[in-house]
C-alpha positions as CSV (number, residue, x, y, z in Angstrom):
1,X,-36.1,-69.5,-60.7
2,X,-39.8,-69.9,-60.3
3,X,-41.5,-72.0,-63.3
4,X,-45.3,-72.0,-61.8
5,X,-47.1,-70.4,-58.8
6,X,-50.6,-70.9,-57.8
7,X,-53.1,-68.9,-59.5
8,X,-55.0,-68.3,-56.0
9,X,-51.9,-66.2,-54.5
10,X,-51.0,-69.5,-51.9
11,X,-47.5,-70.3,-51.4
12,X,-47.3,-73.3,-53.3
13,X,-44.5,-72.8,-56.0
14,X,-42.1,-75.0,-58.9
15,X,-39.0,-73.8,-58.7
16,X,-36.4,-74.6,-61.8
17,X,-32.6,-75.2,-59.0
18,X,-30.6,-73.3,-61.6
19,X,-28.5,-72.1,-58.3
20,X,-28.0,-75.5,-56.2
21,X,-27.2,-74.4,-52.5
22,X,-27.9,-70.9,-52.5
23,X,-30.2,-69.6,-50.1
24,X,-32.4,-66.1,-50.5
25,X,-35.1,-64.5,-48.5
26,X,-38.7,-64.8,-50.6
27,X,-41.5,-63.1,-49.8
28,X,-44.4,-65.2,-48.5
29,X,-48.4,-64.9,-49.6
30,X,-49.1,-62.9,-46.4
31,X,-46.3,-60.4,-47.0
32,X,-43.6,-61.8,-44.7
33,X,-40.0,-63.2,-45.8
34,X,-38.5,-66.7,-45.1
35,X,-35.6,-67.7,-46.1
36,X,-35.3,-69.9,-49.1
37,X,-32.2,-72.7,-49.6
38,X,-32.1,-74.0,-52.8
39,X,-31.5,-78.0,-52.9
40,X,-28.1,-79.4,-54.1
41,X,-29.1,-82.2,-56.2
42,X,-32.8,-82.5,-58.3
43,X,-33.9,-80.1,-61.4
44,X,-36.9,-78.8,-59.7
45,X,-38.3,-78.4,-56.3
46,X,-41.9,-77.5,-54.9
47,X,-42.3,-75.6,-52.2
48,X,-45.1,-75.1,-50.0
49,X,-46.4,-72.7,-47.2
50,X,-41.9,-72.0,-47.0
51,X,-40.9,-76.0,-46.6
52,X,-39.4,-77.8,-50.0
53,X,-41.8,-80.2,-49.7
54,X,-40.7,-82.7,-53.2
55,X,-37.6,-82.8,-55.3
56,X,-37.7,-84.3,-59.1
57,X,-35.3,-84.3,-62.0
58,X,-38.6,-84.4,-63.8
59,X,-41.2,-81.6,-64.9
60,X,-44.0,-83.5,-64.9
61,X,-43.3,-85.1,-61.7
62,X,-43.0,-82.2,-60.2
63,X,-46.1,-80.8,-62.0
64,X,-48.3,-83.1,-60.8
65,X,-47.5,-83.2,-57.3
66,X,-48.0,-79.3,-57.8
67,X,-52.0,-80.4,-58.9
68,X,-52.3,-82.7,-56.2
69,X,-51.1,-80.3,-53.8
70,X,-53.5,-77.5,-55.3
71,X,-56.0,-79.8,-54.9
72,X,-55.4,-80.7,-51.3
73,X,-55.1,-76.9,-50.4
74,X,-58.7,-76.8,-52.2
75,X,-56.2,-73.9,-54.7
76,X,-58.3,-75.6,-57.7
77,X,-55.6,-74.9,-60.3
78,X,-55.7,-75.1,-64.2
79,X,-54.2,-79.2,-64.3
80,X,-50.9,-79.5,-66.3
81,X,-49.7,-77.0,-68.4
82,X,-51.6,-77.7,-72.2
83,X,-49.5,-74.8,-74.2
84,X,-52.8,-74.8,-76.7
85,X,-55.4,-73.7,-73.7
86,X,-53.2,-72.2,-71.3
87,X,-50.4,-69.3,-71.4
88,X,-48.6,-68.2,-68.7
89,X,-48.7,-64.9,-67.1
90,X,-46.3,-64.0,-64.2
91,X,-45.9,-67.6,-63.4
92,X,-49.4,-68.2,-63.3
93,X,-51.5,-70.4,-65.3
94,X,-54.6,-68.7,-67.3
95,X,-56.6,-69.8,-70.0
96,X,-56.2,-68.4,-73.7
């Protein structure tokens, strides 16, 4: 299940592993497919340009390897979710 994607339409993506070891094809940025296996241990996942690239039991591990990874990309995102500024719309971080 995908919790966040990055605003700027790259493939860097939190997914919730609410199916451990299932794999799926996704469809890439560009418009391609990949396939897509699904860990079998950790809460979340992040994946990145179609590699998993960090696993955490924890939201706001995972979060902020997702801003650090923005960042590197140069995808400036919105930071951590702050449910007063931000809302989410299709998975994507906007300001109120």
């Amino acid at each position: 299940m995908i919790v966040r994607r990055c605003a700027k339409n790259m493939d860097i993506v939190i997914h919730k592993n609410t199916k451990p070891g299932m794999t799926k094809m996704v469809m890439m940025a560009d418009g391609s497919m990949t396939p897509l296996k699904y860990p079998n241990t950790k809460k979340y996942f992040l994946w990145v340009d179609g590699v998993i690239t960090h696993k955490s039991d924890s939201f706001e591990t995972i979060e902020n390897v997702y801003v650090n990874t923005c960042v590197q990309k140069e995808c400036h995102s919105h930071g951590r979710i702050d449910i007063v500024k931000h809302k989410l719309v299709n998975n994507k971080v906007t300001l109120r």
